[in-house]
N, C-alpha and C positions, 0 to 999 in steps of 0.2 A: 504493500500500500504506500510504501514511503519512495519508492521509487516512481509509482504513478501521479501522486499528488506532486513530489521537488521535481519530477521529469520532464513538467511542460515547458513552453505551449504544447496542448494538443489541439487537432483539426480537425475535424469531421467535415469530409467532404466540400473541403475546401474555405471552412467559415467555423473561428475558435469554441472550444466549452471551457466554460469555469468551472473549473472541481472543486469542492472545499470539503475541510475535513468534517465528519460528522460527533458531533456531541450531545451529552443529553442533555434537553432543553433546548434544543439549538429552535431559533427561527426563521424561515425560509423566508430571506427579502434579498430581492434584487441591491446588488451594491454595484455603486457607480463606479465604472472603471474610466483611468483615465489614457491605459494602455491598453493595445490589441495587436496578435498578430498577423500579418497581412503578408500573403506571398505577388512578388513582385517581378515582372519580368524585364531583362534590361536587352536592347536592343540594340545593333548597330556597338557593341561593344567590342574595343579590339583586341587582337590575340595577346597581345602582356599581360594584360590583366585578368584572362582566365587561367590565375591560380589561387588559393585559397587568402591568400594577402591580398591581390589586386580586388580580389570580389568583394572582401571584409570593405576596403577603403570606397570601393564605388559603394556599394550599398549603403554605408553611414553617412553617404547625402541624402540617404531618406530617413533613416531611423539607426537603430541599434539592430547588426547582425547577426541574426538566430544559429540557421544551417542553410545547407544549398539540396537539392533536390539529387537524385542518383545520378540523373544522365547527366548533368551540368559536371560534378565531380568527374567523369567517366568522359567528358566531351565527345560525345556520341551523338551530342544536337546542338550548331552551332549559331542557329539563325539567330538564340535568344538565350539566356544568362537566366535561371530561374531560382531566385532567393527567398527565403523565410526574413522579415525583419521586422520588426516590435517599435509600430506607431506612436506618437505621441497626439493626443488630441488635438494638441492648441499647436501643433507645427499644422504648417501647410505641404499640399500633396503636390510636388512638382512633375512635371510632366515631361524633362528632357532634365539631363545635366551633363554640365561643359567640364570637359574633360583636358588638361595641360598635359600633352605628351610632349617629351623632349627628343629630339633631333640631335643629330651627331656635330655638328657647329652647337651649340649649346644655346641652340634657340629653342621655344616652345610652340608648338601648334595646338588649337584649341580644337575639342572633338569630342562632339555630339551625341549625346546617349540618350535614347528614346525610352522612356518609363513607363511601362504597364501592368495598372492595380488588376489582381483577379478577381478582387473583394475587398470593397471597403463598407466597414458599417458606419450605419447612417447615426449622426451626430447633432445632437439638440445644440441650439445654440443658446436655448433660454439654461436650460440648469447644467452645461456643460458635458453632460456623459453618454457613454456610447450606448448602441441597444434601442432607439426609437426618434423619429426626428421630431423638429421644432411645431409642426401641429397637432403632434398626436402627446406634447408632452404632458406629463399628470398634475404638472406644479403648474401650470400656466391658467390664469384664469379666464374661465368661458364668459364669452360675451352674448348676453340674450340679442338675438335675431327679430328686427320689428315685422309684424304683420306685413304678409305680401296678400295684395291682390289679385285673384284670379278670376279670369271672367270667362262664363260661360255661357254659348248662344244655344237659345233655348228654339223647336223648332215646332213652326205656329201657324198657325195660318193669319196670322196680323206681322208687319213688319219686325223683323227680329231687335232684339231688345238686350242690350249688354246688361247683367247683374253681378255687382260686385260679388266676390265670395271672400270673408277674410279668415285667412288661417296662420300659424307661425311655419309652417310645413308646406313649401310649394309643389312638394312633390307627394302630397298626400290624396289622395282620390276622394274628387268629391261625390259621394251617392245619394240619391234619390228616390223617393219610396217609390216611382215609377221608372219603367227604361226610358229613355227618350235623346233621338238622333240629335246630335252634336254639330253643329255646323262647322265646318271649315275656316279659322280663320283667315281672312284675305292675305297676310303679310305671313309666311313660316320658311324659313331658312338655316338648314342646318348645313355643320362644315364640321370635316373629321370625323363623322361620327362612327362608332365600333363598337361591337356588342363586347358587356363586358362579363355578362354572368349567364353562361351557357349551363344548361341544366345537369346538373352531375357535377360540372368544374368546381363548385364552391362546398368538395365534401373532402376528398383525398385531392384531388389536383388543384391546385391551386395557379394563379394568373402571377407572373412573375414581372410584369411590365404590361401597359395599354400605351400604346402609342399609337397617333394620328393614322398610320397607315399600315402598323401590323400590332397584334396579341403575341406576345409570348406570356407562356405558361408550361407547367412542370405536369406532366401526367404519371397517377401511379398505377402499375398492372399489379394488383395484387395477387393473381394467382402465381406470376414468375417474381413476386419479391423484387419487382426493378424498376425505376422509374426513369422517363425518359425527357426532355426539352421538346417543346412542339411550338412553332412559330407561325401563325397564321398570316399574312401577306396577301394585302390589295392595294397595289399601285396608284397610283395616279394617271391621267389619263395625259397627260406634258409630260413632256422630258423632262423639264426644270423643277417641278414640282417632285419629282422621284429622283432625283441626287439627292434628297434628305434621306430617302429610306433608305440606299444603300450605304450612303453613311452609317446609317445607327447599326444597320443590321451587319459591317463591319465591325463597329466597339461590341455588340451582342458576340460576335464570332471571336472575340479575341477573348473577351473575359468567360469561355465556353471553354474546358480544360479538358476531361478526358471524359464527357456522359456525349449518351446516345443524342441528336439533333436533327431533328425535321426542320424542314423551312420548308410549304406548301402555299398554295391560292393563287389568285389574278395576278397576276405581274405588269399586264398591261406591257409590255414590250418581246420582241423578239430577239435574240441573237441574230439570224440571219434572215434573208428570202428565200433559203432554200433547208427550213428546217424538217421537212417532209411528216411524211403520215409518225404518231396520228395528230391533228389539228385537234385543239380544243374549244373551238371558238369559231361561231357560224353569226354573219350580222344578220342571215334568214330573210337576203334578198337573189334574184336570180340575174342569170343574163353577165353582163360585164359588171355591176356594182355586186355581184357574190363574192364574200370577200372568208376566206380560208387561214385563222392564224392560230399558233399555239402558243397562248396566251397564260394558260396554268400549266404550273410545272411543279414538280418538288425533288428537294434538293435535300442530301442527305451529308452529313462530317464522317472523318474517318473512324473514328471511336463507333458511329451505327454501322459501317461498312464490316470493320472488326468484330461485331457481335453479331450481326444478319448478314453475311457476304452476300447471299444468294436471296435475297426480298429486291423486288421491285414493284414497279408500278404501273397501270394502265389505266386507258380513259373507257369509260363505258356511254352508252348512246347519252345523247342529251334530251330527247324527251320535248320535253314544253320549253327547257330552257335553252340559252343561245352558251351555254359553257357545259363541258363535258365532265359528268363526277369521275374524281379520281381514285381509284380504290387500293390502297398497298395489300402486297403480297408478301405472307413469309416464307422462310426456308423452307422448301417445298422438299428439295431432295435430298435424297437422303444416302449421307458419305456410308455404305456397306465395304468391309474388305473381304476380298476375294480371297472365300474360304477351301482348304483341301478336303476334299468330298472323298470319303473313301468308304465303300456297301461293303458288306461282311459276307453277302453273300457271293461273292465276286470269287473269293478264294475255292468255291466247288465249282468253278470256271474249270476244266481243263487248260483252255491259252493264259490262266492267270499266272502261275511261276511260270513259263515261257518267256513270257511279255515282261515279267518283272525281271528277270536276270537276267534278258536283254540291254535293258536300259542300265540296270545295278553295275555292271562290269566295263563301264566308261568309265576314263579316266576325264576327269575333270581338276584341271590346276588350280589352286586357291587353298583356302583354311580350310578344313573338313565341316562346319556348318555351311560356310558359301556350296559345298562341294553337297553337300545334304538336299538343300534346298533346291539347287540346280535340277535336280534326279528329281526328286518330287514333283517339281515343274514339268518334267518328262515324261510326267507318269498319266498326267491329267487327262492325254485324248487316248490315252492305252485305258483307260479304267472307261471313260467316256464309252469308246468303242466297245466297249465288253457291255455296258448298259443298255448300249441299241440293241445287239444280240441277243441279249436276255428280252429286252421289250416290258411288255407290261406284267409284272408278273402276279396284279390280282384279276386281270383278265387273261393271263396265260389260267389259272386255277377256274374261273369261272369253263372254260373252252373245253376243258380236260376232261372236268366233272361232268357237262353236257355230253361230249363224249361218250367217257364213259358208260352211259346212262341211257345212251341209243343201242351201244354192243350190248348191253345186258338184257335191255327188253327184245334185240333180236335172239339172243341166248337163249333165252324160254322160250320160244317159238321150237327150237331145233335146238338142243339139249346136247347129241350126240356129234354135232358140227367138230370138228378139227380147227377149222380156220377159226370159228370164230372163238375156241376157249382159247388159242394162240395169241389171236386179237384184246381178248378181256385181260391176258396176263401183262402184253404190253400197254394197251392204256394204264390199268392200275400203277405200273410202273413211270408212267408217264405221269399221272395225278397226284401221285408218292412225291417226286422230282418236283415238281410247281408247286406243292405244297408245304415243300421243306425249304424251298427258296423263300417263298413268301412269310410264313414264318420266323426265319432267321431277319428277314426285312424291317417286320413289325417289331419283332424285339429288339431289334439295335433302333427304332424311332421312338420306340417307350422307353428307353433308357435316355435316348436324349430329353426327351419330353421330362422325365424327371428330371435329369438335373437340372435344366430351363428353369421349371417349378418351385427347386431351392435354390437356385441362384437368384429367383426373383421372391421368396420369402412368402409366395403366394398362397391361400387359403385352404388348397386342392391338395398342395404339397403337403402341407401341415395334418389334412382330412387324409391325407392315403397316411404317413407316418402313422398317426393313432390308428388308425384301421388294421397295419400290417401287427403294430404290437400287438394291439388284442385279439388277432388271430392268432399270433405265436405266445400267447401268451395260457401256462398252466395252472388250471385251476384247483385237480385235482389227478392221481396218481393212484394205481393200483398196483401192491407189492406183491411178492411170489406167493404169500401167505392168504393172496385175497381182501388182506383188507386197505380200504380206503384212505388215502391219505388226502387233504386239501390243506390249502394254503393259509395262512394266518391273518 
């Protein structure tokens, strides 16, 4: 415990917990911190200073330096410098810092380092401390909101009539002990607007930003334990007006570390003219003004690629509407290795030790498992061709047994026949033969089939174990003398 509690910072998922020790009486209140740690990434950094000195000195222009990340120590990823360092509240968060490298004439060159926060927490400015911002703080005092106005046009058969309604709540709904149609205001103009509480999102998933022209939010799967990033995305219909969204949805992309990430919806733009089938987006005119563009897309990071390689996406019809729903796919297929198949019944083959000490008495150069393996690879369309020969062997038994079963009813007919008790002796031996095959079949698939059964812990397994014991199981015994013995 003393090493978890003196051991921190610790992170979760990329954003600090306070541990504290527990005692009796203790009581659970939030204490204001005036320190956090914050992992930072440093960019455009040059190669002197990735070593554990240069890092310490760059990083203490932002705070106090914690540790450094594996890959960073290992320089296995050089695009960016990724450090633990211990904020201070009342410092400010810089966004580049200038760096004096010296030159071999013993001049200095100034040089540029690009600074990006993964996670900073948001910071009151009224009672100073981390954990909640300046509107939502506790100590701050609420100011009563005066009576708003709302009018409602009432629908009449006399000229409609404005009626004030006062409430403190303008977003409170006004009812009426009857329904009654709502006229239109003449003047209504909305900008930005974006749904913010999709039904389900406000229970386990939660909205992690609303912005003018996309939703991000966190989705949780409860049944796989994992939650993912999901960015919803509707463009603007100018070019100039969508340089915002790429912007943010850059800073979204950077402060995005290693979780799964959708970016989906209207884009409103194309990459090319010639981005081909399928189109998502029909303006649902004909002739030369029909106009074909693929307008929704979704876009996926490598952290989703790395955990769904094999999920994609496709448009399905559009229906009434003029855009096409996008539906994702998951890993469909499925990685099997290609296992050595080898029947038991294969060894009352005649060509089976022919065929195998054929292939067994190659010399193959290498280590005696490469040398193993090679032969067993050899062996595959020799065992294969023995399996076409043999054919099906619960309808070789069904064939035999019909067979048989015509020579025996010509049998009784004519008793004293020659051919055909000659006949009856070779079928029998024939239905003997497909019957001993097929058998040995079944029992090397009921053996697999159990162990299948306790490898997977399953119910059936567990039902045949107690069944097998209390068949083999003695209840009572009788000795030379007659009398009965049972069990205690």
């Amino acid at each position: 415990m003393e090493e978890v509690i003196e051991g921190g910072p610790w992170l979760f998922q990329g954003q600090p917990i306070v541990l504290q020790r527990w005692e009796p009486g203790m009581v659970l209140r939030k204490h204001k911190h005036t320190q956090v740690p914050v992992w930072i990434r440093l960019r455009h950094l040059p190669v002197e200073f990735w070593t554990n000195e240069g890092l310490s000195t760059v990083a203490s222009g932002i705070g106090r330096p914690l540790y450094q990340d594996t890959i960073t120590r290992a320089c296995t990823r050089l695009d960016f410098a990724r450090v633990c360092v211990m904020l201070d509240i009342s410092s400010t968060l810089p966004k580049h810092l200038i760096i004096m490298m010296p030159k071999e004439d013993g001049t200095e060159v100034p040089c540029k380092v690009e600074v990006e926060y993964e996670w900073v927490p948001p910071k009151c400015k009224n009672c100073m401390s981390l954990g909640h911002a300046t509107t939502a703080c506790p100590d701050s005092k609420k100011v009563e909101k005066p009576p708003v106005s709302v009018y409602v046009q009432k629908r009449t058969m006399k000229p409609p009539v404005k009626q004030p309604v006062t409430t403190k709540d303008a977003t409170r709904t006004v009812q009426h002990e009857e329904d009654e149609v709502v006229e239109p205001l003449e003047y209504c103009y909305v900008m930005n607007a974006g749904i913010w509480n999709v039904r389900g999102l406000n229970r386990r998933d939660h909205q992690v930003a609303v912005k003018g022209l996309f939703i991000h939010c966190r989705i949780t799967i409860r049944c796989a334990h994992l939650s993912i990033l999901a960015t919803v995305v509707y463009g603007a219909n100018d070019t100039i007006s969508r340089r915002g969204l790429w912007q943010k949805l850059v800073l979204l992309a950077n402060s995005i570390s290693d979780e799964p990430w959708i970016v989906g919806g209207d884009f409103n733009t194309v990459l090319d003219m010639s981005e081909g089938e399928r189109f998502s987006w029909h303006n649902c005119s004909e002739g030369d003004r029909s106009l074909w563009k693929r307008l929704d897309r979704l876009l996926v990071n490598d952290a989703w690629l790395s955990q769904w390689p094999n999920s994609h996406y496709h448009c399905l019809n559009a229906r009434t509407s003029d855009h096409s729903p996008l539906v994702i796919r998951g890993d469909t297929a499925t990685h099997t290795v290609s296992m050595f198949r080898f029947d038991n019944y294969l060894t009352m083959s005649s060509d089976f030790t022919p065929s195998v000490q054929n292939i067994w008495r190659h010399r193959i150069e290498g280590t005696a498992m490469y040398a193993v393996t090679r032969k067993l690879r050899a062996l595959k369309p020799v065992f294969r061709s023995l399996r076409r020969k043999k054919g099906d062997l619960s309808l070789n038994v069904k064939l035999a047994a019909e067979f048989l079963g015509k020579v025996q009813q010509l049998l009784e007919g004519d008793r004293h026949n020659a051919f055909l008790i000659r006949l009856e002796k070779c079928c029998k031996l024939v239905f003997f033969r497909a019957t001993k095959l097929e058998q040995n079949m079944l029992q090397q698939r009921a053996k697999i089939q159990w162990l299948k059964g306790g490898d997977q812990c399953s119910r059936i397994f567990f039902r045949k174990v107690a069944m097998r014991r209390a068949a083999k199981r003695v209840f009572q015994i009788t000795n030379e003398a007659g009398r009965i013995l049972r069990a205690r």
